[in-house]
N, C-alpha and C positions, 0 to 999 in steps of 0.2 A: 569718702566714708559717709554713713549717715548721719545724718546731724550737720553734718560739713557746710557752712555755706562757701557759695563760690567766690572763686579771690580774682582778682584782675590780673595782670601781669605786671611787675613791677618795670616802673622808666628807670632808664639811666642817669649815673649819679652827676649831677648838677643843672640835672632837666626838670623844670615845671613846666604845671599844665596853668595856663592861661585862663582867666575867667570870662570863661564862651558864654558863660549863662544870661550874661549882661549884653553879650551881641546878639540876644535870640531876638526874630520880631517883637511884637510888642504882640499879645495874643495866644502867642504859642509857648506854652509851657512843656519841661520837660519831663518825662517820666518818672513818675517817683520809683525808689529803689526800695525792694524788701527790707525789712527790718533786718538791723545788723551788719548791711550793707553798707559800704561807703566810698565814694567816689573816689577815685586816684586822682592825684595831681598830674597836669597835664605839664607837658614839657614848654619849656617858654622857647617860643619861636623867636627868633633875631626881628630885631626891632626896624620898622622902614623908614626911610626920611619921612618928616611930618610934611604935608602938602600945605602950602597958603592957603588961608581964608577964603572960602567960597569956591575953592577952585577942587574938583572934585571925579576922582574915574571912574571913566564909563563904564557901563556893563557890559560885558561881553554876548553876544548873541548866544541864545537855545546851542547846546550842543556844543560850542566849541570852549577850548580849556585853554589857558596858558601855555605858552609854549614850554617846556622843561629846561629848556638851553637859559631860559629869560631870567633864572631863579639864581641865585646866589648860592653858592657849594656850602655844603651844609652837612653835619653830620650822618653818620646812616640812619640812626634812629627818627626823627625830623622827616627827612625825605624818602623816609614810609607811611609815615602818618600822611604828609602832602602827596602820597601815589593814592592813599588809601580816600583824599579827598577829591581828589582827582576823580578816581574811579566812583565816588559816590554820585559827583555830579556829572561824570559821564552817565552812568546808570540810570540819573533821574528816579534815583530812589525816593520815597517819602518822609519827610521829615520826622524826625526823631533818635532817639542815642543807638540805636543798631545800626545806622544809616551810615552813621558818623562817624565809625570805628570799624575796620575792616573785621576787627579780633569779635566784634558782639555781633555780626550777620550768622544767618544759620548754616549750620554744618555743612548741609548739601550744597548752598549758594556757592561757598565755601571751595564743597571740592567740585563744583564744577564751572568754578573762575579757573582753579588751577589746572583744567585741563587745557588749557588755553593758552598760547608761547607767548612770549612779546614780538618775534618774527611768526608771522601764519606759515610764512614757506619753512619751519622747522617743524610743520606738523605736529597729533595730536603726542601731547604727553601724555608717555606710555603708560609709567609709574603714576601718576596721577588721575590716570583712567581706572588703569585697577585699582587703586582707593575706592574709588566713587563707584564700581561695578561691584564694589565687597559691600559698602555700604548700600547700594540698592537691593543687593541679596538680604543684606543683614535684615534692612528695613523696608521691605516691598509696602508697607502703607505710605509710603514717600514719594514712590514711583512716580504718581501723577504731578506732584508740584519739582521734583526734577525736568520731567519732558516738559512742564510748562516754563519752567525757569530755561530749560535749553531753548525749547519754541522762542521764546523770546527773546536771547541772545541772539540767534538767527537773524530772525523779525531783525533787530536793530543791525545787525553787522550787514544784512540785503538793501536795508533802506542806504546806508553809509557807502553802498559799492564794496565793501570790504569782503571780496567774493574767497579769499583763502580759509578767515574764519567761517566763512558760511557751512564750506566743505568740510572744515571741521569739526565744529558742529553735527553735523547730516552722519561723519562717522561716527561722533561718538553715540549718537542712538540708536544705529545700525547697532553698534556693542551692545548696547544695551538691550535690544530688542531680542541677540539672538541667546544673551546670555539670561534673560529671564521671560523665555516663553514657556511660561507656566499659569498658572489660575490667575497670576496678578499682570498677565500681560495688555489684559485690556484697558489700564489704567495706565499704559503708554500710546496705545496705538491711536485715540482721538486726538493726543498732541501732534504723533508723528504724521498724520494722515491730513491735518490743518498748515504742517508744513510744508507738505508735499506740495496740497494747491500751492499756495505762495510760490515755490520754483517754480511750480508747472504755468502759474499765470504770467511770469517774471518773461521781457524780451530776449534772453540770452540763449542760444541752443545750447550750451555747456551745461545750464543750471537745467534744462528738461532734459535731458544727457543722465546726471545729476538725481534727479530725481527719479527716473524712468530707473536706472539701476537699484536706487533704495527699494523702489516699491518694489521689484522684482524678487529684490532676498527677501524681502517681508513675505509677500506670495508663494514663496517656499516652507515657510514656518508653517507647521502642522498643529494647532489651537487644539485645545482637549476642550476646553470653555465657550459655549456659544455664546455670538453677541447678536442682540437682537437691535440695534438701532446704529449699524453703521450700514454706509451709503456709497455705492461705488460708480454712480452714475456719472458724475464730474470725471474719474477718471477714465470710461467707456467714452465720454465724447471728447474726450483732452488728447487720449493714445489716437482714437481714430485721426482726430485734427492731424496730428503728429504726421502718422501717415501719406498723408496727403502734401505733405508738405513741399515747397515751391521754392526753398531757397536757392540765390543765385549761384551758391559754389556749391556744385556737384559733389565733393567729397562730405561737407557737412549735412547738402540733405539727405544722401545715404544715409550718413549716421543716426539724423533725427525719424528717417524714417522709419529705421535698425530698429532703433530706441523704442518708437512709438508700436512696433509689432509684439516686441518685447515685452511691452506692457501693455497690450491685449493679451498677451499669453498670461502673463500673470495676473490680471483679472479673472480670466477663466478659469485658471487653476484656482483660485481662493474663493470661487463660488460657484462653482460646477457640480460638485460634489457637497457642497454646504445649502442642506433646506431653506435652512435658517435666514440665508444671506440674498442679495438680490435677485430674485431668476432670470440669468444672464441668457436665457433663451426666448424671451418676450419678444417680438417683433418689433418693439420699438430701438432696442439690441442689438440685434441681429440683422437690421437694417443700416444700423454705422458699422458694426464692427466686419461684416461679413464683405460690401463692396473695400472699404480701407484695404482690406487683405488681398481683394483681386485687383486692385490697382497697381500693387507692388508684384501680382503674381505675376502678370504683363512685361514685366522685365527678365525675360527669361533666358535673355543673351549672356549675361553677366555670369560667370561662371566660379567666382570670387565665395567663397565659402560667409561669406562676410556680406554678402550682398542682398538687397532687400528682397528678391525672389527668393533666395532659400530659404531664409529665415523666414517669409511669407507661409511659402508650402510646409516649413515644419510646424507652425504655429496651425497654418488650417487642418491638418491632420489631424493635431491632437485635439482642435474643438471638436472635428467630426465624429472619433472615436469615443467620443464622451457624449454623443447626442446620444439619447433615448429613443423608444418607437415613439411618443410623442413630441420630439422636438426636431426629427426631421424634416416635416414641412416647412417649419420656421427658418431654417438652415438651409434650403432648397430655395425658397420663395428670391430672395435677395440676390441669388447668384441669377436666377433666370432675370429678373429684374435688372440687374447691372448689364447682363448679354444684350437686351433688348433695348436698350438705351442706350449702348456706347457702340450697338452693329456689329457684334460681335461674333453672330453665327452663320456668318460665310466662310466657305474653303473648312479645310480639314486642318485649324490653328487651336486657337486659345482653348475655344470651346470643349474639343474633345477633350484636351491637356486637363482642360479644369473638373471636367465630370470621371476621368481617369483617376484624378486624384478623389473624389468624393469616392466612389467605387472602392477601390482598396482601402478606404480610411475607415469607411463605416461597419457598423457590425452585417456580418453576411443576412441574417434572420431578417434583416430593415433595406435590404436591393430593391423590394420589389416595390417598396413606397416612392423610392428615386423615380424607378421607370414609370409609375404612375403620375407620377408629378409631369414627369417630359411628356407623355399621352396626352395629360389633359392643357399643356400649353401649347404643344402642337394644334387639338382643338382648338384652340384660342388663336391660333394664328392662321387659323386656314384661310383667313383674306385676305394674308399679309403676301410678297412676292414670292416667288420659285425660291429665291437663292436663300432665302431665310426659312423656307419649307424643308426645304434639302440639307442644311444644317441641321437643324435638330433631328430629322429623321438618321444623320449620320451620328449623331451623338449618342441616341438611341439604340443602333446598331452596336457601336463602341462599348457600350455599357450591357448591351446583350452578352458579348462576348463574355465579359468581366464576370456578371453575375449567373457562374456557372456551377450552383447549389443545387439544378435539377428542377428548380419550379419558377416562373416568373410571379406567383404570386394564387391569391384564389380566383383573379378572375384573368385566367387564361385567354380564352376565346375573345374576350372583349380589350385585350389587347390586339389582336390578329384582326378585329372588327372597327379598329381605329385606324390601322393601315391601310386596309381593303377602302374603307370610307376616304382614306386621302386618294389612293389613289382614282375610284369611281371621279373624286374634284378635281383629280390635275385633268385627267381625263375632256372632261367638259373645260372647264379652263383653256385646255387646247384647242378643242375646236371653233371654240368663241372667239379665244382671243385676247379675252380679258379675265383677271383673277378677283374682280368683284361684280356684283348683280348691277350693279349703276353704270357698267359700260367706259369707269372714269379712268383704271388701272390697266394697263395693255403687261401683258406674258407672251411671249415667242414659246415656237413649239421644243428650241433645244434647252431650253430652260427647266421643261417642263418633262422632259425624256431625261433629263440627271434625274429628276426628282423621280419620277418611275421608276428609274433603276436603282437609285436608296432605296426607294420603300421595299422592293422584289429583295435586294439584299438585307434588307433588314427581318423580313419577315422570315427568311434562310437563318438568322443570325437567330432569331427567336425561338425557333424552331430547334434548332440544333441543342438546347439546354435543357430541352424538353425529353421526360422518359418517352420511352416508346410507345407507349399508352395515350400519352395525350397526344404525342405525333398523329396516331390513327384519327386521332378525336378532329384534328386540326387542319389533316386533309378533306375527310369529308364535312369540315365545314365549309373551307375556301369553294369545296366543288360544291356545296350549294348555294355559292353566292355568283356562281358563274351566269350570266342568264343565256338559259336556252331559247330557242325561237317558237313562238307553239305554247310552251312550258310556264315560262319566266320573261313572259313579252317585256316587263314594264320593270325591271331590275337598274335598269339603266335613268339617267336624266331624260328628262321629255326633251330637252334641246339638240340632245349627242345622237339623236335618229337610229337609221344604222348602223353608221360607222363607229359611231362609240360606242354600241355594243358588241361588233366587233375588235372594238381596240380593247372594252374591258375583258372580254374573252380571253385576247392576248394577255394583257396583264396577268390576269386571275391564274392563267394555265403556266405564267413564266415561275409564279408567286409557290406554286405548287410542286413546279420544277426543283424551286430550291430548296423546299424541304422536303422533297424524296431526295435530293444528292446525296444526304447521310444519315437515309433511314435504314435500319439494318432489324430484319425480322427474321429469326430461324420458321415461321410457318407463315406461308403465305397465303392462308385461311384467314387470319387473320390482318393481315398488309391489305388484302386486297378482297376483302368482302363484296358480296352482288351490291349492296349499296353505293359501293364507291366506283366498282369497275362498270358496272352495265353503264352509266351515265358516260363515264372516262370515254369506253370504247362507241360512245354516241358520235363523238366530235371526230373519230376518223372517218365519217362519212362526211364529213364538211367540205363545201367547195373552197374554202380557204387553205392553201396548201402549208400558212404557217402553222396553223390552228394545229394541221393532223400532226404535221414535224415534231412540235410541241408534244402533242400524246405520246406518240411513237418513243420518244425520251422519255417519259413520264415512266409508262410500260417497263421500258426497258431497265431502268434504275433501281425501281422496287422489285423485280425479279431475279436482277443480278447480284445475289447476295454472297459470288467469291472477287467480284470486282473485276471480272472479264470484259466489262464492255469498255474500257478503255484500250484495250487488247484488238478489240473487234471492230473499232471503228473503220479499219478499209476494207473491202471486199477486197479477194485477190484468191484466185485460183492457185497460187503459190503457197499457201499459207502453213504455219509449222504448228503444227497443233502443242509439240511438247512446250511452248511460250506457254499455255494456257492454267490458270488453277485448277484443276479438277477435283471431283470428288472423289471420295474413296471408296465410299459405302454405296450402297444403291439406295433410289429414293425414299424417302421416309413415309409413313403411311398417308400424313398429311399434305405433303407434296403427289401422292396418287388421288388426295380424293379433291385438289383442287382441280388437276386435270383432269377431271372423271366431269368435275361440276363445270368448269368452266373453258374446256380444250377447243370444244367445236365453237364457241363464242370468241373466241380468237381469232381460229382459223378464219373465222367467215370475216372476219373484220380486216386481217392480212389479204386476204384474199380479193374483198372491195376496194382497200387502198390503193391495191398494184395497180388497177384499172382505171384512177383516176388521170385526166388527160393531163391536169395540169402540174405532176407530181414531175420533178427533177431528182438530180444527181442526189442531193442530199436524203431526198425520201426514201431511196432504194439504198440509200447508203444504212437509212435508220431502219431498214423492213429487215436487211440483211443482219444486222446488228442485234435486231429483237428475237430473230429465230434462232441465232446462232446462241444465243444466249439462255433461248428456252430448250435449245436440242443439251447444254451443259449442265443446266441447272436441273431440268424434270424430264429427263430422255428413260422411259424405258423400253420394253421391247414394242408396247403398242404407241407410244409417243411417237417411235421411230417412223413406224410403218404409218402412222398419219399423217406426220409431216410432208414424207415422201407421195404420197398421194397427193396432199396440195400442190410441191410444187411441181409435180406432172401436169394438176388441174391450173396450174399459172403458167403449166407451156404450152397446154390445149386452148386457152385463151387466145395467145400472140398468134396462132397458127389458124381461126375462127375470125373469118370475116363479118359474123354481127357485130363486132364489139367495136367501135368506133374509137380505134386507136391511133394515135400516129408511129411514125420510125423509130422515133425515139426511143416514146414508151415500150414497142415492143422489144425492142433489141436491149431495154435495159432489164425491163424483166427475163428476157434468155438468158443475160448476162447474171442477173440474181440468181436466179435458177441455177446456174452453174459453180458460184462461187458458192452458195449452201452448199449443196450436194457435194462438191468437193472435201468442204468441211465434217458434210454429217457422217461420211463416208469412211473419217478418220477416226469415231470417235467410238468404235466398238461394232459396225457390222462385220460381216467378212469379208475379206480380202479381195475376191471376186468382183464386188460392188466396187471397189475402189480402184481395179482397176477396167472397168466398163468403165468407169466417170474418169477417169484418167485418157482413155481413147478416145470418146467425144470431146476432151477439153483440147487434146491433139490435132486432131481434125477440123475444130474451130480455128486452133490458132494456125493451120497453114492457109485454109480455104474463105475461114467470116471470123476474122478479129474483131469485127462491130459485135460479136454475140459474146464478147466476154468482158468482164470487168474492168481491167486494165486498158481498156482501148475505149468504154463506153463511161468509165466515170472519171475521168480525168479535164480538166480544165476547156480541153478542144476535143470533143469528140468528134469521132469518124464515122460519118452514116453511109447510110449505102443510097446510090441515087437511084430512082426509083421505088415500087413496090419492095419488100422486102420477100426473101425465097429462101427458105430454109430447108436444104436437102436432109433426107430420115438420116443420114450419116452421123447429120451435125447434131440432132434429136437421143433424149435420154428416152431408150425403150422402157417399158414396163414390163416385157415379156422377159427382158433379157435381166432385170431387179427379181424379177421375181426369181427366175433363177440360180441367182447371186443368192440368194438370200435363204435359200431352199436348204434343208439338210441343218441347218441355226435355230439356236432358240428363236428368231425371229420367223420361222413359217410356220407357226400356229396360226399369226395374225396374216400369213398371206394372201387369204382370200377374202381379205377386201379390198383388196387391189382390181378384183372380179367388179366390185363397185364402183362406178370414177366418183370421183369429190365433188359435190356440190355447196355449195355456201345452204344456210338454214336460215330462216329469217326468222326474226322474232316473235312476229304476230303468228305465222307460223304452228312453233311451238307454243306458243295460247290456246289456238286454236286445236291444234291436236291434241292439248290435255283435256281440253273444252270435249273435243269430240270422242274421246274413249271413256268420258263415262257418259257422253250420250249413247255409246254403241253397249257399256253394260246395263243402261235402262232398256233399250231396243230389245238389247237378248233378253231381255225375260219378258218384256212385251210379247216377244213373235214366239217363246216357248208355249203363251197364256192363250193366243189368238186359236188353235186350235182347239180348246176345250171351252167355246165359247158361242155355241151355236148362233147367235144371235147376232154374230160380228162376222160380218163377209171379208176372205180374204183377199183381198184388194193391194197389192204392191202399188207402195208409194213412190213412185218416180217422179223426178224431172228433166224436163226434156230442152238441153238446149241447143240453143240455136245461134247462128250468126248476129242474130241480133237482140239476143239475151247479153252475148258477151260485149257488141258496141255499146246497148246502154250500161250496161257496167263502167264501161271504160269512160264513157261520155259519165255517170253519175258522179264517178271518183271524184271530182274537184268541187261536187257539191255536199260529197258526204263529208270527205275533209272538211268545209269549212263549216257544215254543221256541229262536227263534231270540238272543234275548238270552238265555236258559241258556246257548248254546251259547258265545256271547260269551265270558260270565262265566268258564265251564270252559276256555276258550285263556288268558283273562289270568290266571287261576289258576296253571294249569300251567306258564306260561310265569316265572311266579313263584316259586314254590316249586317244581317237579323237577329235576332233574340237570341239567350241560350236555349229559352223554352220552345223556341219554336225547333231548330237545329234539333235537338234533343228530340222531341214528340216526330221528327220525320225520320231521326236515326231507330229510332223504336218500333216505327210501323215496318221499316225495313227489315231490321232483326224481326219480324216476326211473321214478315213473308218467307225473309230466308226458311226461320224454321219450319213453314208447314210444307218447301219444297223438299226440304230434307227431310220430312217423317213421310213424304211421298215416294222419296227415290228408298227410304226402308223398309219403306213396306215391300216395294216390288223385288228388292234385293233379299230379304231373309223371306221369302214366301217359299214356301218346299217343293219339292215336284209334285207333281200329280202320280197318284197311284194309278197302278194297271187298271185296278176293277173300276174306274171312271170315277169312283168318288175323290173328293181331296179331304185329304188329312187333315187333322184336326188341328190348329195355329198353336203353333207355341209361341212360349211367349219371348218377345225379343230379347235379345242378351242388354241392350241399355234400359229397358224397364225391369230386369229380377233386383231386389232385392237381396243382398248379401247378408250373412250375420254380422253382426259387428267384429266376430274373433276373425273374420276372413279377408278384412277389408284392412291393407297395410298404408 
C-alpha cells in the first residue's frame, strides 16, 4: 500500500542474526537504511571449535567454495542463508547488503538464477522461464540488464567448462528473443550477438553447432525497428572459416560445415533485404562467403539430404535469387575466381554444374549479365591452354541453352564477335604451335579442334535463343567475317598464310551451319536476301571441295522450311515420294518473287558445282538434296520446266568432250540426273514423264548400273573401264519431255525447252544492264543523226581479229591484278585519309554523276522531230515542273 514501508521477512523462532557488522573490513561501511527501516536479526550460526593462538585458516583460492558435505547438518533455514553465501561468492558479487542476502538482489537476477537446476542435465525450468518471459513483457526497459546478467552467467559457466548451463543459458534467450521481437528487441540482441562470438571463438564444435543454430532462429525474426550500429562481419568470416573446416572425424566436419552454411544463409537473410545493415554484397563478402559455398558444392557424391552439398546448393540459390542487377558481378566475380584457382574448368564437371545452378537461381531479366561476365573472362584467358579454353566456352554454351527469354542481351553481335575472335586464335594457335606470342606454351592440334568445335556449337546454342530477326542479323554478320580472296585478303593473322584462311573459312561456314539448322522463316525474301546469298553462292565455285559441301548444306537448311532434307539425304531411283511433307497450297507470292529474283543464280551455281573435278560422293549427294528440296518447296509450273532444262544441260555436259572430266564425275552426275528426275517426275507432272524416266532408269539398270545412284554412291563404286559410252537408250530425251508434258498446264512454258540452258555469269548481267541503257542513248543518238547535216553518217564498228581476242586473253591477268590494286588503294584511303578529303572526292563524284544524268535526259525526253523539218518546241521536263502545293502528296 502507499505509505508502506518494506518489511524483511521474518527468521525462525529461536534464530538470531549474528553481528556481521563487526566482521566487515575495516573501510567498508554498510549501507544506510531509509528511515523507518530497521534491520532483522540474523539467525545465530552454530558456533566452531576455537582455533589455538596464532594458528589460523587458509584462504581458499578465487572461485572455489567449500565443499557442502564438509558443513555440519544444520537446520533448513541456516543452510539457505549459507547456499545464498555460497552463491554470492560464487557470483563475485560486489560487496554490500544486496550481495549478501539472496531475498535483497534484484528481481530479474532473481528470476533468472531460478531458471537454472542444480543438475544442468534436468534442463531449463520451465515454470521459472515463464516467470521471467512474463516479467521481461511486463518490463521490456529491463531487457538489456537481463541479457546482460544472462551474457554473464554464460561468460562464467564457458570459462568453468560447465558446458550443460551454457546450453541453458543460449535457450533461454533464444525464449526470450523470440517472445519479445518487438521495438525493444534491440536491447537484447547486442548481448545475444557478444555471446554468440564467445561460442563461435570457443574450441568445441558442439558450442559452434550451438551457436550456428541460435543465430540461425534469430536470422528468422522479422525486426519492424532498424538498427543502425550492428556488425555482422565477425560472423561472415567465422561461418565461412566453418566451412572449410578440416576436422579429423568425418561425421563432425559434415556437421560443422552444415552448421557453418547454415549460417551464411542466415547472414544473408538478416541483411539482404535490410539497407540499413551491412551490404552483404561488397566484394570483400562475397569473396569468403561465395568460394566457402563452392568448396562444399564439390561434394556432390553425398546424396544424404543432410550433407554439405545440399545444404551448399540450397543456400547458393537463395543468395542468387536475391542479387540485384547491380550485384551480380559481385556474385559472379568469385565463382570464376575459385574455377581458376583450383582448375576447375576442364571436361564437362563442376563448372557446368555450378553455372546451371546460377542460371536457374537468378532472375531471368539479369542472364545476360552471367553471359557477359563468361565473354569477358574468356577474353581474359585467351593465353591460357586449349582445355581451359574449351571449358568455359562449354559453360557458355550450357548457359546459352538456359537462358531462353529470347535475347542474349543489347549487344548481341558482339557476343558472336567474341567467339569468331576465339576462334580466328585457336586457328593460329594451330598452326604455330604454341598458345602464347613468346613461343614458351606449346598446344597440339586436337586440343585445339575440341575447342573449334565448342565455340561452332556454342555459337548454334546462341543463336537458337535468338528471334528470327536477329538470326538474319547474325548470319550476315558471320558471312562478313568470312574472308574472301580478292575481297578480305587480310581478315586473317599475318602468320596463318593460306591455310588459315582457309581453315577460318571452314570454321566461319561450320559456325553458320549451325545457326541455319533451326532457322525457320515462312519468306524467304527475307532468309536469304542478295546480301547474304550472292557472297554464300560465291564459295561454291571454290577449289576446296569442303568449303562447297559446307554451302550446299547451308542452302539447303534455310530453304527447307517443311524439314525434308533429312528425308532426302540418299539419292535413290526407288524413292516413295508419299514419305515426303508436302505442301498444300501452291506457292505463295513471295516464294514466286524469290525465284523470279534469284532462280537463274542458282541454277548457274548448281550447274558449276557438278563440273567440279574434285567433287565426290557426298557433293552429288548434297546437289541432289538441294534440288530436290527446291523442286518441294518452290516448284511451280515454270520452276519445273527449268529445272528440267538444267538437268538435261548436266547431261549435255558428261556427253561433251571439252569439259575435262573424269569417270567418276560423269557417271555421278548421270547418276544425279536420274535420281532428280525420278523424283521431280513424282511430284505433279504427268504421268507420261514419269514413265519415260521410269524406261531409261530400266535400261540403265540392265545395261550401265555405273549411271545410277545406287551403284555410283555407295561406299565401292563400280566404274566402267575405259572411256565412258553412253547409248541415246540410256539418255533422258527432251523431245520425248516435251511431249510428256504437252496437253499440261506445264506446255505454256514448253518452248524453252527450244532454248538449251546455259549458266549466266555475273559480270555478265552487269554488263547487260550497263549495256541497254547504253543501247537507249544510242537510239536516240541514231534517230538525231539524220537531221543533222553537219554530222556524216559514219557506222561505228569494230573489227576484230585473231589477235584483238589473244591480247585480250594475254591482258586478262594484268587487268585482274590491276584491278585488285585498285581495290587495295580505295580501302586504304578510305582508311587512313581525312574525312575532308574522302568527302570533297565523294562530292566531285556526285556531281559528275549528275551532269551524266541531265545528259542521258535530255537525250531521252527530247520529242521527235516534225515532218515539216522543223523541231518542236522543248517542253519542259517532268522533274523540272513545279507542282502546286495541293498536288503534291
Amino acid at each position: 500500500m502507499p505509505g508502506t514501508l518494506p518489511r524483511f521477512p521474518s527468521l525462525p523462532r529461536g534464530v538470531t542474526m549474528p553481528a556481521l557488522l563487526n566482521s566487515l573490513p575495516r573501510g567498508i561501511n554498510p549501507p544506510s537504511l531509509p528511515r523507518g527501516i530497521t534491520m532483522p536479526s540474523m539467525p545465530t550460526l552454530p558456533s566452531l571449535p576455537s582455533m589455538p593462538r596464532g594458528v589460523t585458516i587458509p584462504s581458499l583460492p578465487r572461485g572455489m567454495s567449500l565443499p557442502r558435505a564438509a558443513m555440519p547438518a544444520v537446520t533448513e533455514a541456516p543452510r539457505r542463508l549459507l547456499q545464498d553465501c555460497c552463491s554470492v561468492l560464487d557470483h563475485q558479487t560486489p560487496g554490500g547488503l544486496c550481495g549478501c542476502c539472496w531475498a535483497l538482489r534484484p528481481r530479474y537476477k532473481r528470476l533468472v538464477d531460478n531458471i537454472f537446476p542444480e543438475d544442468p542435465e534436468e534442463g531449463l525450468v520451465k515454470a521459472n522461464m515463464e516467470k521471467l518471459t512474463f516479467f521481461a513483457l511486463s518490463a521490456p526497459e529491463k531487457l538489456d540488464r537481463i541479457a546482460a546478467y544472462l551474457s554473464e552467467r554464460l561468460t562464467r559457466e564457458l570459462n568453468r567448462h560447465r558446458y550443460g548451463y551454457v546450453c541453458i543459458a543460449m535457450e533461454a534467450m533464444e525464449q526470450l528473443l523470440l517472445a519479445c521481437h518487438c521495438q525493444s528487441i534491440n536491447l537484447l540482441v547486442e548481448s545475444f550477438l557478444s555471446t554468440l562470438r564467445l561460442l563461435l571463438e570457443a574450441d568445441k564444435p558442439h558450442l559452434h553447432i550451438l551457436a550456428t543454430n541460435s543465430f540461425v532462429k534469430f536470422a528468422n525474426i522479422e525486426e519492424d525497428t532498424p538498427s543502425y550500429h550492428r556488425s555482422y562481419d565477425f560472423f561472415v568470416s567465422r561461418f565461412s572459416e566453418m566451412c572449410h573446416s578440416d576436422h579429423e572425424d568425418l561425421d563432425t566436419r559434415n556437421k560443422i560445415r552444415v552448421s557453418g552454411i547454415r549460417g551464411l544463409q542466415g547472414v544473408v537473410r538478416k541483411t539482404v533485404d535490410d539497407e540499413l545493415q551491412v551490404n552483404i554484397w561488397e566484394p570483400r563478402h562475397m569473396e569468403q562467403i561465395v568460394p566457402a559455398l563452392l568448396v562444399n558444392l564439390q561434394q556432390h557424391s553425398q546424396n544424404d539430404s543432410g550433407s554439405p552439398a545440399e545444404q551448399t546448393e540450397v543456400c547458393f540459390r537463395e543468395l542468387l535469387c536475391r542479387a540485384a542487377y547491380g550485384h551480380i558481378n559481385n556474385a559472379i566475380k568469385p565463382v570464376l575466381m575459385h574455377l581458376d584457382s583450383h582448375s576447375l574448368w576442364q571436361g564437362r564437371g563442376f563448372a557446368v554444374q555450378c553455372f546451371q545452378i546460377i542460371m536457374y537461381s537468378i532472375q531471368s531479366q539479369h542472364s545476360h549479365l552471367v553471359i557477359q561476365q563468361l565473354l569477358g573472362h574468356l577474353d581474359a584467358n585467351s593465353r591460357s591452354p586449349a582445355s581451359v579454353r574449351a571449358g568455359i566456352v562449354e559453360v557458355l554454351s550450357e548457359a546459352a541453352v538456359i537462358e531462353a527469354t529470347g535475347s542474349v542481351g543489347p549487344t548481341v553481335l558482339e557476343v558472336f564477335n567474341t567467339l569468331l575472335r576465339q576462334l580466328r586464335q585457336s586457328v593460329d594457335y594451330q598452326l604455330t604451335g604454341y598458345y602464347d606470342n613468346g613461343g614458351k606454351h606449346k598446344t597440339s592440334s586436337i586440343e585445339e579442334k575440341k575447342l573449334q568445335d565448342a565455340v561452332i556449337k556454342t555459337i548454334g546454342s546462341f543463336a537458337n535463343t535468338l528471334p528470327i530477326y536477329q538470326r538474319s542479323e547474325v548470319m550476315l554478320f558471320i558471312m562478313g567475317k568470312i574472308p574472301v580472296p580478292g575481297i578480305y585478303p587480310a581478315l586473317g593473322s599475318p602468320n596463318s598464310g593460306f591455310e588459315g584462311s582457309r581453315m577460318i573459312q571452314v570454321m566461319l561456314l561450320k559456325s553458320l551451319l549451325q545457326v541455319s539448322e533451326h532457322y525457320e522463316s515462312s519468306n524467304l525474301l527475307t532468309a536469304l536476301p542478295s546480301s547474304f546469298l550472292e557472297p554464300l553462292l560465291s564459295f561454291t565455285l571454290m577449289e576446296d571441295p569442303e568449303i562447297r559441301l559446307l554451302v550446299l548444306s547451308i542452302l539447303t537448311l534455310l530453304i527447307d522450311r517443311r524439314h525434308n532434307a533429312s528425308r532426302l539425304t540418299t539419292a535413290s531411283v526407288a524413292f516413295d515420294v508419299s514419305s515426303l511433307e508436302m505442301k498444300e497450297d501452291r506457292c505463295s507470292r513471295q516464294d514466286n518473287l524469290f525465284m523470279r529474283k534469284h532462280a537463274q543464280r542458282l541454277y548457274r551455281h548448281v550447274y558449276l558445282a557438278s563440273r567440279e573435278e574434285n567433287s565426290g560422293r557426298s557433293h552429288y549427294q548434297a546437289l541432289f538434296t538441294l534440288l530436290a528440296v527446291l523442286s518441294v518447296e518452290l516448284a511451280n509450273e515454270e520452276v519445273v520446266v527449268d529445272l528440267i532444262r538444267l538437268i538435261l544441260a548436266l547431261q549435255e555436259m558428261t556427253l561433251s568432250n571439252q569439259e575435262c572430266l573424269s569417270v567418276f564425275n560423269r557417271c555421278g552426275i548421270h547418276a544425279l540426273c536420274a535420281a532428280f528426275l525420278n523424283l521431280l517426275s513424282q511430284l505433279g507432272p504427268p504421268p507420261t514423264l514419269h514413265q519415260h524416266i521410269t524406261q531409261v532408269i530400266e535400261s540403265r539398270q540392265k545395261d550401265a548400273p555405273h549411271l545410277l545412284p545406287e551403284v555410283m554412291f555407295c561406299d565401292k563404286p563400280r566404274l566402267p573401264e575405259g572411256e565412258l559410252k553412253v547409248d541415246e537408250a540410256l539418255l533422258f530425251i527432251q523431245s520425248k519431255i516435251c511431249e510428256a508434258l504437252a496437253g499440261s498446264s506445264y506446255s505454256a512454258h514448253c518452248e524453252c525447252f527450244n532454248t538449251p540452258y546455259t549458266p549466266q555469269l555475273t559480270e555478265e548481267d552487269r554488263l547487260s544492264k550497263r549495256k541497254s541503257i547504253g543501247d537507249a542513248v544510242s537510239l536516240q543518238v541514231d534517230m538525231d543523226l539524220p537531221f543533222c547535216p553537219d554530222t556524216p553518217q559514219k557506222p561505228q564498228t569494230e573489227h576484230i581479229t585473231f589477235e584483238t581476242l589473244k591480247n585480250a586473253i594475254e591482258d586478262r591477268g594484268v587487268v585482274e591484278e590491276e584491278e585488285r590494286r585498285k581495290r587495295m588503294e580505295v580501302v586504304e584511303r578510305f582508311q587512313t585519309a581525312p574525312f575532308e578529303e574522302i568527302a570533297a572526292q565523294c562530292g566531285a563524284r556526285t556531281s559528275l554523276l549528275q551532269s551524266k544524268l541531265n545528259q542521258v535526259f535530255e537525250l531521252i525526253i527530247r520529242p521527235p522531230p516534225s515532218p515539216s523539218g522543223h523541231s518542236a518546241p522543248r517542253s519542259t521536263p517532268v522533274y523540272e515542273m513545279k507542282f502546286p502545293d495541293l498536288c503534291v502528296y
